[in-house]
N, C-alpha and C positions, 0 to 999 in steps of 0.2 A: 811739250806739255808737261806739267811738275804733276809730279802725287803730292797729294796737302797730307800731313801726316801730325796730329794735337798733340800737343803738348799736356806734360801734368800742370802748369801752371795755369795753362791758357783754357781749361774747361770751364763752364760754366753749367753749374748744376742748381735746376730748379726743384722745389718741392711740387710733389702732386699727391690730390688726395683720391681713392679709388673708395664707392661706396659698394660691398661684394653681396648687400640684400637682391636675393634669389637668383644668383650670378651660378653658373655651371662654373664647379672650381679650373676642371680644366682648360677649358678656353679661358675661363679670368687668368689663370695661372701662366697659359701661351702668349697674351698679350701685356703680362707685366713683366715677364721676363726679357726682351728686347727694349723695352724700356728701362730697365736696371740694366742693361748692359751698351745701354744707347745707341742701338742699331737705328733705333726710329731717327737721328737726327743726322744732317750732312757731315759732322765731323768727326763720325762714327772713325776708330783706329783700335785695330785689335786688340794692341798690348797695353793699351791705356785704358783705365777707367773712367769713358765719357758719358759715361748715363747718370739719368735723373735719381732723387730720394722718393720712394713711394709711401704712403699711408692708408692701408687698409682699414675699413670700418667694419661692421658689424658682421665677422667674422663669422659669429654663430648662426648666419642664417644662409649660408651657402647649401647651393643644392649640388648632388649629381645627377648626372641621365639615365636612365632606363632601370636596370634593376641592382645598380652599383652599392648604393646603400644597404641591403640588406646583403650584399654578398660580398663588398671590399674588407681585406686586411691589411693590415700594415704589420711587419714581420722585422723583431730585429734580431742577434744573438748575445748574449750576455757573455761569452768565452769561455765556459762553466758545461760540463758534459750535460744533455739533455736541454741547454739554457734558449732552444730555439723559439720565441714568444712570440705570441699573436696578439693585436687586439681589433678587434672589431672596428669600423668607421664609425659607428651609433657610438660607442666608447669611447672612443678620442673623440667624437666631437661634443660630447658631454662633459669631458674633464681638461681638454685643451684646444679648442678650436682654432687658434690662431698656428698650431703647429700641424696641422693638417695644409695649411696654406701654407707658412712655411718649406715645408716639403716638396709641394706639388713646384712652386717655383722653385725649389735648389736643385732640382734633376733636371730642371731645362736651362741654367746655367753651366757656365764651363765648368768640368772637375780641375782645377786646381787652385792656386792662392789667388788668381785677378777673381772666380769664381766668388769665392768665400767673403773677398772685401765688397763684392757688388752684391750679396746675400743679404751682408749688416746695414745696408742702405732703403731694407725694407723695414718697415715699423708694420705689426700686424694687431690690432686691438678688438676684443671680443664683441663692444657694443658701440655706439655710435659716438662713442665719448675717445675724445685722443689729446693724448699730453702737449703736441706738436701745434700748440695755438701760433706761438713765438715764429716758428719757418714759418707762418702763411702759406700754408699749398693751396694751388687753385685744385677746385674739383675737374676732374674731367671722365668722358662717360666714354669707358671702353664698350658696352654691346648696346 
């Protein structure tokens, strides 16, 4: 019996478009990540980038569960003595929602460069308007 192991040539990648009004980010975020990384399909091969292009929609209306919203932070460091910063989840999703979603799917990707290229393959848009008329993604309903 052979192992079928794809090719870069031979993928074939579809657009799709995800609508994330009143979606729990992190189950949205668990099931777009194996689709950017194309686990969902038979020709699934580790070292290759076989998954699809995704297109989130209205961004700014994602919810979380239980009492996460008034108590999630997002924490980076600047490199700068004392530069340890917080911001609030009400915060970031008032001044960039689409990078709330960003995030949540780049931690359930691989950490390295196949990671990163299957990151840029997500487009995330604030409201229900997206520049991606031209690819034609079909909708389809992850929950």
């Amino acid at each position: 019996m052979k192992c079928f192991m794809a090719k870069k040539n031979e993928v074939e990648q579809r657009w799709l478009l995800v609508d994330a009004e009143g979606a729990i980010l992190g189950r949205m975020a668990a099931k777009i990540a194996p689709i950017l990384m194309g686990k969902n399909k038979p020709t699934y091969t580790p070292h290759i980038d076989t998954g699809d292009y995704v297109v989130v929609i209205n961004a700014d209306k994602i919810r979380l569960s239980g009492n996460k919203a008034q108590t999630k932070e997002y924490d980076h460091y600047t490199m700068y003595p004392g530069g340890h910063k917080y911001v609030s989840f009400a915060d970031m999703m008032e001044r960039k929602p689409e990078k709330v979603i960003e995030m949540a799917v780049k931690r359930m990707l691989p950490k390295n460069s196949l990671g990163r290229k299957m990151l840029k393959k997500m487009k995330v848009y604030r409201g229900p308007e997206h520049d991606n008329h031209a690819q034609q993604p079909e909708k389809i309903e992850l929950f």
